[in-house]
C-alpha angles and dihedrals in degrees: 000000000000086000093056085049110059090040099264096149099146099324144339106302108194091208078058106049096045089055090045091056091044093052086054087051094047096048094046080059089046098049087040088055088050092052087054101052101043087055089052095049087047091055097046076053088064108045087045087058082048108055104033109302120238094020090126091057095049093074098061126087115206111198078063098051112115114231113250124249122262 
């Protein structure tokens, strides 16, 4: 499996390798983003806690909410 891995399907292909480094690149920025954003999520958390909780929520009614487009 580590062979498969690592692209070593008869032989180093260079057009393979090189995907096969762009796809580690693109899921480390990926993985970073993810990072980020679970770090901004975790701090709107906390400033919801802080100011009422679910006061941005209160002023929606619901039976009236559109249904969003697919």
């Amino acid at each position: 499996m580590a062979k498969a891995l690592l692209g070593y399907v008869g032989g180093s292909d260079p057009r393979v390798l090189a995907e096969m480094r762009r796809l580690q690149q693109r899921v480390q920025d990926l993985e970073s983003e993810l990072v980020r954003i679970q770090a901004e999520n975790d701090a709107l958390s906390a400033a919801a806690r802080r100011h009422g909780g679910d006061s941005l929520l209160e002023g929606i009614d619901v039976s009236k909410a559109e249904p969003a487009l697919t």
